[in-house]
C-alpha positions as CSV (number, residue, x, y, z in Angstrom):
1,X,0.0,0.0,0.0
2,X,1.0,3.6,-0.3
3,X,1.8,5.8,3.0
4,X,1.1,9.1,0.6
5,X,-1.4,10.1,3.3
6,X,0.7,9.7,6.1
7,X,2.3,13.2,7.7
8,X,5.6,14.0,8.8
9,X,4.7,13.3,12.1
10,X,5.2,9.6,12.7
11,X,8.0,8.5,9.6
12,X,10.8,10.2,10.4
13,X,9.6,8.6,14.3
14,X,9.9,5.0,13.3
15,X,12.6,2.7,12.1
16,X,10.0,0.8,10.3
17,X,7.9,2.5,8.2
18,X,5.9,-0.7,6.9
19,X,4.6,-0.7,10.4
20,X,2.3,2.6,9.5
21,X,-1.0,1.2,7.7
22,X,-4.0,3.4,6.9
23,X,-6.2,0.6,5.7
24,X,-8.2,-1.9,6.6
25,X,-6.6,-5.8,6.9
26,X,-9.1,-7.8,5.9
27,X,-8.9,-11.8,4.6
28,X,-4.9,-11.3,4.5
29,X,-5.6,-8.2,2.4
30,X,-5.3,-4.3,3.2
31,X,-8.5,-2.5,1.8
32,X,-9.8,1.0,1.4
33,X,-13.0,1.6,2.4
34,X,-15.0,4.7,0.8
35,X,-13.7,7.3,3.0
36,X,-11.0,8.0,5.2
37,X,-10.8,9.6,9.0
38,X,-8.4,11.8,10.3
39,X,-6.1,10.7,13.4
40,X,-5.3,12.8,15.8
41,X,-2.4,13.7,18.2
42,X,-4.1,14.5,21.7
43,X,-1.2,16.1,22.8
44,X,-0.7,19.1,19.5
45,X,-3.9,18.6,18.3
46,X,-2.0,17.5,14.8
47,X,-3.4,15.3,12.1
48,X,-0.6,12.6,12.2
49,X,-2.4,10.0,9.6
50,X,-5.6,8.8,8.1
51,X,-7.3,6.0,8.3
52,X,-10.0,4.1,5.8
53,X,-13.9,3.9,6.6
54,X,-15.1,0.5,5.8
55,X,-18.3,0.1,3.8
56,X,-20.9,-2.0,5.3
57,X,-20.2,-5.0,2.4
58,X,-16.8,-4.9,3.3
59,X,-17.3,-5.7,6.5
60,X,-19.5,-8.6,5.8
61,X,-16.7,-9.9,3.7
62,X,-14.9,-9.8,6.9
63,X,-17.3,-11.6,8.7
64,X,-17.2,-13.9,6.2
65,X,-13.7,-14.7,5.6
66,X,-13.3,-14.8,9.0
67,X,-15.9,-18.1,8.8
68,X,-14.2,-19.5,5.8
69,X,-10.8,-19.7,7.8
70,X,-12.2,-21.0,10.8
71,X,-12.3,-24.9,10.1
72,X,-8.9,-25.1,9.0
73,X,-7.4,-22.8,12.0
74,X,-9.2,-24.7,14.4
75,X,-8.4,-28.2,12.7
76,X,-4.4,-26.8,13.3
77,X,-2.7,-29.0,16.3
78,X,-2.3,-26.7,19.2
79,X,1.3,-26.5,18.9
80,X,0.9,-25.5,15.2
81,X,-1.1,-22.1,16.5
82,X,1.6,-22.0,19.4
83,X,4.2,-21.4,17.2
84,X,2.6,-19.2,14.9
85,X,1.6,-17.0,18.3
86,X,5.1,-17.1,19.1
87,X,6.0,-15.9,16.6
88,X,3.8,-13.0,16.5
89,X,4.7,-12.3,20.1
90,X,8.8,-12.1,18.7
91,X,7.9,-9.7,16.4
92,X,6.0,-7.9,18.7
93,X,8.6,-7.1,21.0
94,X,11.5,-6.5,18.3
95,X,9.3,-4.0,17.2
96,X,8.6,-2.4,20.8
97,X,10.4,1.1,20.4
98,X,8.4,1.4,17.2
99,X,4.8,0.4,18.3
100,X,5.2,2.9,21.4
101,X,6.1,5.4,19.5
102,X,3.1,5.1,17.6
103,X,0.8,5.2,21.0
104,X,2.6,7.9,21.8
105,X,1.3,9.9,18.6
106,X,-2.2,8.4,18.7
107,X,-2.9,7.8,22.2
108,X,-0.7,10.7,24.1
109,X,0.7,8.7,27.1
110,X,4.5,9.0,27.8
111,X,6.7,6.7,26.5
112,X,8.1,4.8,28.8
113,X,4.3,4.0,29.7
114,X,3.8,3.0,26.2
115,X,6.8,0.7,26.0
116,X,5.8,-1.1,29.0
117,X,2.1,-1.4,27.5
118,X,4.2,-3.1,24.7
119,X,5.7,-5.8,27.0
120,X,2.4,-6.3,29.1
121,X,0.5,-7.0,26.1
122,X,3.2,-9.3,24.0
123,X,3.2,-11.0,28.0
124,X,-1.0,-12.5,27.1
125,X,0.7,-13.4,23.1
126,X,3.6,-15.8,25.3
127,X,0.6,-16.7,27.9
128,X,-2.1,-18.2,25.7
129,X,0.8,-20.0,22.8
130,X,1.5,-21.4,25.5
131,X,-1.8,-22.5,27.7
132,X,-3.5,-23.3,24.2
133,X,-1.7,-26.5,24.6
134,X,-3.7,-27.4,28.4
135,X,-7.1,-26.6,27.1
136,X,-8.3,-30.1,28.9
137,X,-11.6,-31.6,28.9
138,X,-12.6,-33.8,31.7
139,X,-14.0,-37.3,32.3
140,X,-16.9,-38.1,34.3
141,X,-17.5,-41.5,36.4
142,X,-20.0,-43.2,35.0
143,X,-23.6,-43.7,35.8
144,X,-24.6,-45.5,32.8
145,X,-23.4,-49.3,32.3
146,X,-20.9,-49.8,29.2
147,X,-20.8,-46.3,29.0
148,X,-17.1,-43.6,29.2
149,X,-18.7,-39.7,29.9
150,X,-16.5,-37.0,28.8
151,X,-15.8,-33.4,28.1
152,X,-13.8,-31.8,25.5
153,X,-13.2,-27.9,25.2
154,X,-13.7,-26.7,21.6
155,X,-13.3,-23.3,19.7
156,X,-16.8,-21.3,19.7
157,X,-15.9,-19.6,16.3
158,X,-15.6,-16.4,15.0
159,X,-14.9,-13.6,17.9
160,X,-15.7,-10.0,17.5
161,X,-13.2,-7.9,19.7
162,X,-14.2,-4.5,20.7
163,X,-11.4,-2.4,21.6
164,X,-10.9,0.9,23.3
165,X,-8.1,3.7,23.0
166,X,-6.9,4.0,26.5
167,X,-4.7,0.8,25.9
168,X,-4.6,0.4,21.8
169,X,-2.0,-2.2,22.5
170,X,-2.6,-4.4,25.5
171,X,-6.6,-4.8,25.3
172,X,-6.3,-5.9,21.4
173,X,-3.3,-9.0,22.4
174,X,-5.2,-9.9,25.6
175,X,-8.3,-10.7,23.9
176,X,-6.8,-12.2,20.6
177,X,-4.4,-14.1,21.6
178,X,-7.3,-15.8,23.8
179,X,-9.3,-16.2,21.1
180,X,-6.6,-17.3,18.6
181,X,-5.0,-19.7,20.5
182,X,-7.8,-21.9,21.6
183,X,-8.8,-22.0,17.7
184,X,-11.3,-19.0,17.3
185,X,-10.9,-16.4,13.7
186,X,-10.8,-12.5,14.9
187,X,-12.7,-9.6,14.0
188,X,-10.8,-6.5,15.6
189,X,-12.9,-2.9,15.5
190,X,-9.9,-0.6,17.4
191,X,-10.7,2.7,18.8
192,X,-11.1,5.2,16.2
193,X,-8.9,7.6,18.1
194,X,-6.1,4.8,17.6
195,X,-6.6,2.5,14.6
196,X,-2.3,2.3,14.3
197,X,-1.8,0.3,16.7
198,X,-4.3,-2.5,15.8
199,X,-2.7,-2.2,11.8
200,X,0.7,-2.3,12.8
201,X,-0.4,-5.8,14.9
202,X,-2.1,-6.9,11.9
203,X,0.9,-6.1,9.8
204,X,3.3,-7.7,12.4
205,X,0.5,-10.9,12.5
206,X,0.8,-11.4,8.9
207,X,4.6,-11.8,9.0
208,X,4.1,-13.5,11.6
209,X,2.7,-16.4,9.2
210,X,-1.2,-16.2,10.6
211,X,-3.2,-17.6,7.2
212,X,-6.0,-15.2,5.9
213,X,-8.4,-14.6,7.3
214,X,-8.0,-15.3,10.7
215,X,-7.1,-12.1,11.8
216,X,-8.8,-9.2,10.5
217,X,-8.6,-5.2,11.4
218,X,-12.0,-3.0,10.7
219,X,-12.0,0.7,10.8
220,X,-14.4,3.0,10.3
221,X,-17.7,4.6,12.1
222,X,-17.8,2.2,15.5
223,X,-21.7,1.9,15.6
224,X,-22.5,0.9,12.2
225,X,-19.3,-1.7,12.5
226,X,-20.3,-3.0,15.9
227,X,-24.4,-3.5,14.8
228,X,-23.3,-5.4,11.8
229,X,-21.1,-8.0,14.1
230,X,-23.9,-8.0,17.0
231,X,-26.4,-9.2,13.9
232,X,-24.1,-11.7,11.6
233,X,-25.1,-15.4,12.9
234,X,-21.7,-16.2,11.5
235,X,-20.2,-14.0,14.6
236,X,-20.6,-16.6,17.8
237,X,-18.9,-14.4,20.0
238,X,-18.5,-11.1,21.0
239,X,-15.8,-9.1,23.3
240,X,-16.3,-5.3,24.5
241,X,-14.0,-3.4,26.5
242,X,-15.3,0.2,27.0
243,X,-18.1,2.2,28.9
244,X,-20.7,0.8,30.9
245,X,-23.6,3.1,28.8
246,X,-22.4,1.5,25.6
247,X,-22.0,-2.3,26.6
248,X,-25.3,-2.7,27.0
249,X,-26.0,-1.6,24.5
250,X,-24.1,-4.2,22.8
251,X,-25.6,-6.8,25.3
252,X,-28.9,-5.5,23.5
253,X,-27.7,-6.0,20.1
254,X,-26.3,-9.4,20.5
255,X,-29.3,-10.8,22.4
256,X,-31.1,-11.5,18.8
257,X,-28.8,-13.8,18.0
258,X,-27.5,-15.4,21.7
259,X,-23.8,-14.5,21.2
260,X,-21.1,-15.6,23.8
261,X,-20.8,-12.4,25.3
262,X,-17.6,-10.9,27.8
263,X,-17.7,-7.0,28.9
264,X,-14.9,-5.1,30.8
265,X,-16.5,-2.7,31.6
266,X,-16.8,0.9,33.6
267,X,-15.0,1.0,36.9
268,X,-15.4,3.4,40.3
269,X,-12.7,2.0,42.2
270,X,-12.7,2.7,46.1
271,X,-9.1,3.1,47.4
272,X,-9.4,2.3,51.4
273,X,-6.5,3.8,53.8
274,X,-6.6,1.8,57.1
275,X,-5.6,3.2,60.4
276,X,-2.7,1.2,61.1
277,X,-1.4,2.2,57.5
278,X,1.4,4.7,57.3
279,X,0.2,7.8,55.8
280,X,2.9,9.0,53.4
281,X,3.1,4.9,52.2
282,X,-0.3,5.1,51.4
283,X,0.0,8.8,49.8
284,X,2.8,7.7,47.4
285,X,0.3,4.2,46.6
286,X,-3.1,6.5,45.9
287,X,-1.3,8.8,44.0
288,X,0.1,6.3,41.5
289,X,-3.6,3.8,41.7
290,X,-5.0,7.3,40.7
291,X,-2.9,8.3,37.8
292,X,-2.1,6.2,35.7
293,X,-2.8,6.7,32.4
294,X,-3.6,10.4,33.1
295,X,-6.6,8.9,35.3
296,X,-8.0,7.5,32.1
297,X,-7.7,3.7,33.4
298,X,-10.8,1.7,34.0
299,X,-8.6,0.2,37.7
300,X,-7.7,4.1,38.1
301,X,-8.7,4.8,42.3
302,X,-11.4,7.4,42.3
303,X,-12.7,7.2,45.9
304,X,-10.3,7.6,48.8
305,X,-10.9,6.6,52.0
306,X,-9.2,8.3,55.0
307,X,-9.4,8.1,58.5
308,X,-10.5,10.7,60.1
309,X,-7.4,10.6,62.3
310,X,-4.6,11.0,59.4
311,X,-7.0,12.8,57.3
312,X,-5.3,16.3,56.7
313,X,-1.7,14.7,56.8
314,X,-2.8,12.0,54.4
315,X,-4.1,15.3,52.0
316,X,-0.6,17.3,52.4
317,X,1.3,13.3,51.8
318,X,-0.8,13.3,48.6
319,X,-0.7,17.0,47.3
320,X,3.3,16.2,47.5
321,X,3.7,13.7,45.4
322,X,0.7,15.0,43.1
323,X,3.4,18.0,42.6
324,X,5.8,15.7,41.4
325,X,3.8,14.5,38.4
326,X,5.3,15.8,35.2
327,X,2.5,16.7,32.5
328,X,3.4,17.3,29.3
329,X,3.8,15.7,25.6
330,X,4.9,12.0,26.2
331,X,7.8,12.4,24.1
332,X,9.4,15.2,26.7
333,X,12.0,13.5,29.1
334,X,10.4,13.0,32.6
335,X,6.8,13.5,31.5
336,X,4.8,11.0,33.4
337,X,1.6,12.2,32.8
338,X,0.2,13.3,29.2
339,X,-3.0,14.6,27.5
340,X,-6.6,13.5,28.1
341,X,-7.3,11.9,24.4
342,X,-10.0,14.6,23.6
343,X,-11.2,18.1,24.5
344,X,-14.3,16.4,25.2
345,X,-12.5,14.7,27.9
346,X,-11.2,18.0,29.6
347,X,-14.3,19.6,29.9
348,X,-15.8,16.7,31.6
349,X,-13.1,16.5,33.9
350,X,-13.8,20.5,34.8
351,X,-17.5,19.7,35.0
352,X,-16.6,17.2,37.6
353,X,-14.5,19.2,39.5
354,X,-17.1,22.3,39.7
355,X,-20.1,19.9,41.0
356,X,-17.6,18.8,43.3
357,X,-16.8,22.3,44.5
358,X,-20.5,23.3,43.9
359,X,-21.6,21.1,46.9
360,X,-18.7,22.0,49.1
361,X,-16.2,20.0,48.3
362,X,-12.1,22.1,49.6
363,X,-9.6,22.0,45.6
364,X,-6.7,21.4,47.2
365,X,-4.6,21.6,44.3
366,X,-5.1,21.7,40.4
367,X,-4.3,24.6,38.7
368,X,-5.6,24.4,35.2
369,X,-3.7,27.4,34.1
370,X,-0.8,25.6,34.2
371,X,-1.9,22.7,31.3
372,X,0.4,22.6,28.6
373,X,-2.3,22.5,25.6
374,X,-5.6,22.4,25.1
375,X,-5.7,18.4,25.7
376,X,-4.1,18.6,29.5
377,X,-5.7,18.2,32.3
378,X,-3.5,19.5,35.5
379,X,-4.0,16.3,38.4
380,X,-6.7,17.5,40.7
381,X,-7.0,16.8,44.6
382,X,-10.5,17.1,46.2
383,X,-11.1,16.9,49.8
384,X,-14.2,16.5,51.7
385,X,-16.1,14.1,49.1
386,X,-19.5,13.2,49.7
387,X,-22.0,10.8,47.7
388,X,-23.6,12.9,46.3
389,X,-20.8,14.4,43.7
390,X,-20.4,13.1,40.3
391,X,-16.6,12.4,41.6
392,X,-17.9,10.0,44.1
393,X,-20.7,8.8,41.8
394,X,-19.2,8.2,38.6
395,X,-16.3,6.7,36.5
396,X,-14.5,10.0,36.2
397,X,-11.5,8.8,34.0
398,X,-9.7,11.6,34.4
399,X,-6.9,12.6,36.5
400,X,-9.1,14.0,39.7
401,X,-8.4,12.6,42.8
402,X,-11.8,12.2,45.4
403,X,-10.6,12.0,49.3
404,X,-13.0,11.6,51.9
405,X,-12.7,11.0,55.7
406,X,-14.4,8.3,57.7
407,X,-14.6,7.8,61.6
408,X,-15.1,4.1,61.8
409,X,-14.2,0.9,60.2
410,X,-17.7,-0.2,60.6
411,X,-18.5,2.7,57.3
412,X,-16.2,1.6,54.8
413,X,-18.2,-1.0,53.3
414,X,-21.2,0.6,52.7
415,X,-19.3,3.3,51.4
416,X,-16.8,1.4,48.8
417,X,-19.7,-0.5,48.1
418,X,-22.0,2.0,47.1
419,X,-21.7,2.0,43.1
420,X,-23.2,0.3,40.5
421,X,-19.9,-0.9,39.6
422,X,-17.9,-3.6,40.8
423,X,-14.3,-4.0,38.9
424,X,-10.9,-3.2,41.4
425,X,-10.5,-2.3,44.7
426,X,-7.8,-1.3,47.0
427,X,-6.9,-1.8,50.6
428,X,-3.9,-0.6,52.4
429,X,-2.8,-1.5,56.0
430,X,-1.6,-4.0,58.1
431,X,-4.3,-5.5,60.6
432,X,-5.3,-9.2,58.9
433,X,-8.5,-8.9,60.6
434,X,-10.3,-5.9,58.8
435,X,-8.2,-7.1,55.6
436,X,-9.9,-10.2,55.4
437,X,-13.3,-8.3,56.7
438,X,-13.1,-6.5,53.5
439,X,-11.6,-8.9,51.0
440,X,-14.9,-10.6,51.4
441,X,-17.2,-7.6,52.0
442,X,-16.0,-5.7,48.9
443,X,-18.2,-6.4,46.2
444,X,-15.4,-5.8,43.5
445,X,-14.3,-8.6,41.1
446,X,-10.5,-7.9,42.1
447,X,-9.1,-6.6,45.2
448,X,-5.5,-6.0,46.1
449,X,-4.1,-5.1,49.3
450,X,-1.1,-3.4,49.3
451,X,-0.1,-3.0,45.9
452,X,-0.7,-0.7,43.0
453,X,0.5,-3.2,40.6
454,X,-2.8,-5.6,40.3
455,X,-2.4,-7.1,36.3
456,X,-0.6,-9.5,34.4
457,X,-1.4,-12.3,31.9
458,X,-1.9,-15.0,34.8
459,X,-4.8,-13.4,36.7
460,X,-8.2,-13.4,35.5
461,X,-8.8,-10.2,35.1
462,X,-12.7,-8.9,35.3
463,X,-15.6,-7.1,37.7
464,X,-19.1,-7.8,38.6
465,X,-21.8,-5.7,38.8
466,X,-22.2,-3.3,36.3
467,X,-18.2,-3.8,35.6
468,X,-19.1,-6.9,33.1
469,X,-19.5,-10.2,32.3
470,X,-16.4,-13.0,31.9
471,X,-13.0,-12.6,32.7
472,X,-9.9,-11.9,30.3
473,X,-5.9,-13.6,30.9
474,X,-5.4,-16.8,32.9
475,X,-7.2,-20.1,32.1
476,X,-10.3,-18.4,32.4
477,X,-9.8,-16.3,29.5
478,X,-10.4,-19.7,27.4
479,X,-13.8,-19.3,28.8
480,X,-15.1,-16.7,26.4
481,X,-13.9,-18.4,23.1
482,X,-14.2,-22.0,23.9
483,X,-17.7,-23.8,24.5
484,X,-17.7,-27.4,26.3
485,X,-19.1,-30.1,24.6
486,X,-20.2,-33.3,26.4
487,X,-20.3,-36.7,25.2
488,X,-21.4,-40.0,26.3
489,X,-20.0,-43.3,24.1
490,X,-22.2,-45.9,25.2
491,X,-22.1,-49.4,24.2
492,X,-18.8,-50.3,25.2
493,X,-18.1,-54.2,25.8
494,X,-16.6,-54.9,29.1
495,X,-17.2,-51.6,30.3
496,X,-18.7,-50.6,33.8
């Protein structure tokens, strides 16, 4: 394909120039759709690329091709796959500097957050090559005379993955290489704020030596793609990371034809301080569960809970290292922090600190003046949170920090708990007694005490509630590309 398109602002970036696709990868081919979309650089507000807008035949041919190179995928031996996966997954990382650089343009966060996004999600490539090869059935005693009762796992089919822009990288591998790997064909619809990412994997995929078909990249409007892979029969199942609002929307759209259906979805995670905890320990930990990702981070802590005892030194602690957080383009050495990925974004954030400060909420510290572009959001502390602001309320995804106080253990429950949504928690102090009280009480699909760092390819990574369905990474991310099938072989001489 030609890269005519393509502006100065990513080639003279990349060592690899082949890596830069603007159209769609579709049955081993790269197609143009009938339009193209401009991509944008959140932090400059540059055009740095266009990408093609897929016609609704063409993605249909997807759908289809995706069917046609299902039986012989799935008919490969596991190690077959595990190689090709491999494969992939070498690629993936010779190409790191490359592939972060292009998150970088497309996404805005800094760059030594992009190139570890680039070894966490070649990490689920390595995992599932490898697990695909212990996708074990069981066998059943018995209850019928002459008869052996088993199950074997097999692949569902073709699996539509829904991806979002806050990790263009890590959310696309975690899902496919699930999928791949247990013998499912892909339909990948990225972000349309970062459709490089996903092409540069499909380009890296197709060296890789993955036949046509079974991985294909669709770009283009992100409502009329998705309703077209909720209706196809041919699509079995379905894969959404994104917002609450619109997963159920996709939950809707897939009911008509029963699709196998996972959701990561919103998040509103409580971060609990207990008394016993030092204060500055837990400053430093809040501070980096709040901001990763400039806040835009479904595991991002949006509630604080303080005691009322270390409340004020815990807000001074956390205003600190707040101050330390470097904003700026994520190419600039020591930024840590970049853009928001829209100005849609900022002025959400602002309307969530002026309800906040509306209803009497203290702005410790978040000077917007200071924001480097029109993109930035400066990190935000609020003190003296109640319920009823839309910081305590909702996902906030943005880098504003929600700190209340509380007087008694006995109120931390109700209080985390009081959400619709149901994805990570976090609990730091040292008294096993009220940890174990609320690792069982928290009504959060993942909790960790003690640690920031939560993920990896070997936990199963998912909510409840209103935070989704399923669970992505570990064995259990077999679970939403894989069906069991039961059999009985009866008739059997001798048997018992």
């Amino acid at each position: 394909m030609s890269n005519s398109k393509v502006t100065d602002a990513i080639m003279p970036y990349l060592r690899d120039p082949r890596l830069v696709r603007e159209l769609a990868y579709i049955n081993g081919k790269w197609v143009h759709g009938n339009r193209d979309m401009a991509v944008f650089n959140p932090a400059t507000g540059d055009v740095i690329g266009h990408c093609t807008q897929l016609q609704p035949q063409q993605v249909n041919e997807a759908i289809a091709a995706a069917a046609n190179a299902f039986p012989p995928w799935r008919s490969l031996l596991a190690d077959e796959r595990a190689a090709i996966l491999m494969r992939w997954h070498d690629l993936i990382l010779e190409h790191k500097e490359d592939l972060a650089i292009l998150m970088v343009l497309e996404q805005g966060k800094s760059l030594a957050d992009a190139r570890g996004e680039v070894d966490y999600g070649a990490s689920f490539v390595r995992w599932f090559a490898e697990e695909g090869r212990r996708a074990y059935g069981d066998t059943i005693p018995s209850h019928i005379p002459n008869a052996q009762l088993a199950t074997i796992r097999e692949p569902i089919g073709v699996a539509a993955l829904i991806t979002p822009w806050n990790f263009p990288h890590a959310m696309i591998t975690r899902k496919a290489a699930a999928a791949l790997a247990i013998g499912c064909t892909v339909l990948i619809k990225p972000a349309s704020e970062t459709p490089f990412s996903a092409l540069a994997l499909a380009e890296l995929a197709e060296r890789a030596g993955f036949p046509p078909g079974v991985i294909n990249v669709l770009t283009g409007k992100g409502a009329d793609i998705c309703t077209l892979l909720c209706q196809s029969n041919k699509v079995r199942a379905l894969s959404f990371t994104g917002s609450t609002r619109v997963g159920k929307l996709l939950l809707e759209q897939a009911a008509s034809t029963v699709k196998k259906c996972s959701m990561e979805l919103g998040g509103n995670a409580p971060f609990i301080v207990l008394p016993d905890m030092n204060i500055a320990e837990a400053a430093r930990a809040a501070v980096a569960a709040k901001f990763q990702t400039a806040g835009q981070d479904c595991l991002a802590a949006n509630r604080i809970l303080v005691p009322r005892s270390g409340y004020e030194a815990f807000l001074d602690a956390f205003a600190g290292e707040m101050a330390c957080i470097r904003v700026g383009n994520g190419f600039e050495q020591g930024v840590t922090m970049g853009p928001l990925i829209s100005h849609r974004a900022v002025a959400k954030a602002q309307e969530i600190v002026d309800d906040a400060v509306a209803k009497g909420a203290r702005l410790i510290a978040g000077d917007q003046q200071a924001a480097p572009g029109a993109n930035f959001f400066m990190p935000t502390l609020l003190a003296d949170v109640t319920p009823q602001m839309k910081v305590f309320r909702e996902e906030n995804f943005c880098p504003v920090a929600g700190v209340l106080a509380y007087d008694h253990f006995d109120e931390l429950l109700p209080l985390a708990n009081d959400t619709e949504y149901g994805l990570t928690a976090y609990v730091y102090g040292h008294d096993i007694r009220y940890i174990w009280q609320l690792l069982r009480g928290l009504e959060f699909g993942m909790v960790s005490v003690n640690s920031v760092k939560m993920t990896g390819h070997g936990i199963p990574f998912g909510g409840i509630k209103q935070s989704g369905l399923g669970r992505e990474g570990s064995r259990h991310g077999f679970d939403e590309y894989s069906q069991i099938k039961y059999y009985c072989l009866g008739n059997l001489p001798g048997g018992r």
